[in-house]
MDAnalysis code that builds the backbone (N, CA, C; Angstrom):
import MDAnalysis as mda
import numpy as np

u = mda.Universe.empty(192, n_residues=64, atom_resindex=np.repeat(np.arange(64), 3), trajectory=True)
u.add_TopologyAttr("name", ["N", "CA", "C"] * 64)
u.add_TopologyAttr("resid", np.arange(1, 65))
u.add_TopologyAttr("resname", ["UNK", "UNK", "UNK", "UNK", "UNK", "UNK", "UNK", "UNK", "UNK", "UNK", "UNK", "UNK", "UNK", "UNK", "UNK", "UNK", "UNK", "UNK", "UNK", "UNK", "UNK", "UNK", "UNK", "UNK", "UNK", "UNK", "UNK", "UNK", "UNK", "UNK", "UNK", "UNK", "UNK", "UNK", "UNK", "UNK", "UNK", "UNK", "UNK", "UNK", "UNK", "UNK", "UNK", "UNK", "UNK", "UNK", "UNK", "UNK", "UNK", "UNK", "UNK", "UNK", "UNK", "UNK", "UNK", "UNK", "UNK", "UNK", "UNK", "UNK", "UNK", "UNK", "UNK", "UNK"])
u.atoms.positions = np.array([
    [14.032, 173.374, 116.141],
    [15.166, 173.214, 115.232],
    [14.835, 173.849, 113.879],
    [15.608, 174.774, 113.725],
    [15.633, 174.933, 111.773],
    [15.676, 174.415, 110.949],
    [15.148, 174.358, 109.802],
    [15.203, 173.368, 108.905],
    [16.626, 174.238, 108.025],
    [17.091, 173.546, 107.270],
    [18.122, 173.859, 106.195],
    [18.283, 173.440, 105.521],
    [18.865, 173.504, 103.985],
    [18.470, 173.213, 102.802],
    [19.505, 171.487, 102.763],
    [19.039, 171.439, 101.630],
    [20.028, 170.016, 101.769],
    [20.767, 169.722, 100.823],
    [20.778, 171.208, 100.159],
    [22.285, 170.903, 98.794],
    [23.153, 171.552, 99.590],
    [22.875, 172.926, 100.367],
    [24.263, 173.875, 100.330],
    [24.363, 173.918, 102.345],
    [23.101, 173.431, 102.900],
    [23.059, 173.647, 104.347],
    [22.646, 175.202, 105.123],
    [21.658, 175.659, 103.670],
    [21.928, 177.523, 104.553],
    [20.531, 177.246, 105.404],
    [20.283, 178.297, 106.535],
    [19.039, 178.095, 106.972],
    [17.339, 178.252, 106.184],
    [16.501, 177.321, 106.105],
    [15.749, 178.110, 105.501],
    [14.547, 178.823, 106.051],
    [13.737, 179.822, 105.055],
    [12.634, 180.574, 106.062],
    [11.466, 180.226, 105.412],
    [10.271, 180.352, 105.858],
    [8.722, 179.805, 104.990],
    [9.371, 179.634, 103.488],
    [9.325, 180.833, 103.128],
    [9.995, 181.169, 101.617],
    [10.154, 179.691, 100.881],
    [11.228, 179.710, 101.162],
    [12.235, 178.618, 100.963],
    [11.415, 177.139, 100.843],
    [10.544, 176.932, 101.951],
    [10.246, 175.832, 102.228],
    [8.659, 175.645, 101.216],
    [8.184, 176.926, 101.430],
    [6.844, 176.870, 100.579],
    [7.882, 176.353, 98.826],
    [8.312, 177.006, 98.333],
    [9.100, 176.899, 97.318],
    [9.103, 175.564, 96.553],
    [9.980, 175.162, 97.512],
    [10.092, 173.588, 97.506],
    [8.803, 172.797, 96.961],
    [8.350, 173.191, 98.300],
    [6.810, 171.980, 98.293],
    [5.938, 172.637, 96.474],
    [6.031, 173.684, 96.362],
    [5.068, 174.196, 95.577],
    [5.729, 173.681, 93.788],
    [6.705, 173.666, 93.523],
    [7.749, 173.712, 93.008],
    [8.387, 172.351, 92.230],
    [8.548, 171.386, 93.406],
    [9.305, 169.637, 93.588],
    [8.335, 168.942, 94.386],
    [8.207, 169.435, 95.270],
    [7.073, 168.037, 95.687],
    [6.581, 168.574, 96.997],
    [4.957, 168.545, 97.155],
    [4.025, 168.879, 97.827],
    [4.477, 168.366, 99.324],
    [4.715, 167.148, 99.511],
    [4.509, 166.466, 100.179],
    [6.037, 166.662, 101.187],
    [7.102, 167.002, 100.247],
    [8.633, 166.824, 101.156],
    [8.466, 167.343, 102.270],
    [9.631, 166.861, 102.964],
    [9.948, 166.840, 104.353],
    [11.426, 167.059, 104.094],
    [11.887, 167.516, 103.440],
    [13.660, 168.158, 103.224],
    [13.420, 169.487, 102.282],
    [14.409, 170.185, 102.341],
    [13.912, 171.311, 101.492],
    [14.993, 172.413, 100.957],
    [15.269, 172.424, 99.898],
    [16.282, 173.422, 99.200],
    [15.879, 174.662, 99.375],
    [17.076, 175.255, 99.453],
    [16.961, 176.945, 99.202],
    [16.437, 177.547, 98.450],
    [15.968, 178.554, 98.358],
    [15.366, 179.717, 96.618],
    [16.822, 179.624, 95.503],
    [18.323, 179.955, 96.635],
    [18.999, 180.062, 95.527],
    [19.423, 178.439, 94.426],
    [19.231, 176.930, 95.515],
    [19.955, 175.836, 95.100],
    [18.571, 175.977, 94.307],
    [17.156, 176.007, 94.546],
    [16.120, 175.780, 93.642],
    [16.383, 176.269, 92.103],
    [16.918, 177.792, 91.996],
    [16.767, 178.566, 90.929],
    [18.043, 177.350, 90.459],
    [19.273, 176.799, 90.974],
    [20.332, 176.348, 90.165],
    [19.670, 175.067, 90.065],
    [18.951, 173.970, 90.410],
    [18.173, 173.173, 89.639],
    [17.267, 173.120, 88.660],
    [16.452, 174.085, 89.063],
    [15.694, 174.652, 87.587],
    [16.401, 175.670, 86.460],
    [17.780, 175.661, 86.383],
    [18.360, 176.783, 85.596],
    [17.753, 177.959, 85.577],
    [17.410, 178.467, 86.801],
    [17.099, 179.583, 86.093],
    [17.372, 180.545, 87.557],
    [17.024, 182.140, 87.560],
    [18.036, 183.231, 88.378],
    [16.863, 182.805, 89.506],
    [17.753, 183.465, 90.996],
    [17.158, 183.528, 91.889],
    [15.838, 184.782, 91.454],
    [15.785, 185.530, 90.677],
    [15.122, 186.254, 90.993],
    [13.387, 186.026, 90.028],
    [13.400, 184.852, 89.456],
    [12.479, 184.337, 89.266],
    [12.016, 183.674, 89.882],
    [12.315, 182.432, 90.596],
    [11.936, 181.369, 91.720],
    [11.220, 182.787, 92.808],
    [12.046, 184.163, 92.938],
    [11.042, 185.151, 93.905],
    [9.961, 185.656, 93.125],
    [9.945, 186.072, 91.358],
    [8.883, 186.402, 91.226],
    [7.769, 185.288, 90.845],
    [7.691, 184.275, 91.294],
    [6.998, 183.112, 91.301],
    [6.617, 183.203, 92.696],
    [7.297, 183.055, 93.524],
    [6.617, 183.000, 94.971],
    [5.524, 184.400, 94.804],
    [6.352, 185.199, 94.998],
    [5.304, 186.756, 94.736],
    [3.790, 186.042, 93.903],
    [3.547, 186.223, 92.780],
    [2.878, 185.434, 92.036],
    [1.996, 184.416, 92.976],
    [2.436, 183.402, 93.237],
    [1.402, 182.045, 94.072],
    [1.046, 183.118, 95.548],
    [1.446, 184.060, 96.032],
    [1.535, 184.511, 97.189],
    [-0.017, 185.151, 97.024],
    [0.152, 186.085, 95.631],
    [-0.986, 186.634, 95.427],
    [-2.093, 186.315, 94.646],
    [-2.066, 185.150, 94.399],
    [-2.936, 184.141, 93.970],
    [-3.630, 183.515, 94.738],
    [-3.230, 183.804, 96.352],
    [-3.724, 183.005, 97.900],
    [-3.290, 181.811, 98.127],
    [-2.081, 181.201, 97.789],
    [-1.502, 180.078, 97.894],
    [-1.016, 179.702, 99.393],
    [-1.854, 179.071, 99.711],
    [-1.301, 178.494, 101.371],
    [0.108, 178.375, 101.776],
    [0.496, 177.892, 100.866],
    [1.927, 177.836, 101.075],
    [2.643, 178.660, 101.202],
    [2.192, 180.243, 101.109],
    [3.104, 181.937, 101.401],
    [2.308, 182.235, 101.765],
    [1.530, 182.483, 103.286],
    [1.008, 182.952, 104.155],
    [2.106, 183.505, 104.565],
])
């Protein structure tokens, strides 16, 4: 089964889910989108990506 976000229902992919955990909470087991993330933290989708980028290449388990 797919997981999907739980403000808007879109599907999500690692991305998404590393995001979350890295982001709101390590530990969840539900998980918002990049885009509902960027509209909780005010800020553009395209930061919440250059943040993943960033932890990705920092060796962050969570963006394997």
């Amino acid at each position: 089964m797919n997981e999907t976000c739980i403000k808007c229902g879109a599907v999500l992919d690692k991305d998404d889910i590393g995001a979350h955990k890295k982001l709101v909470d390590r530990g969840a087991q539900s998980y918002m989108c990049v885009k509902c993330l960027a509209r909780h933290f005010d800020v553009t989708e395209q930061k919440i990506r250059e943040k993943i980028a960033e932890f990705r290449a920092q060796g962050c388990l969570l963006f394997k």
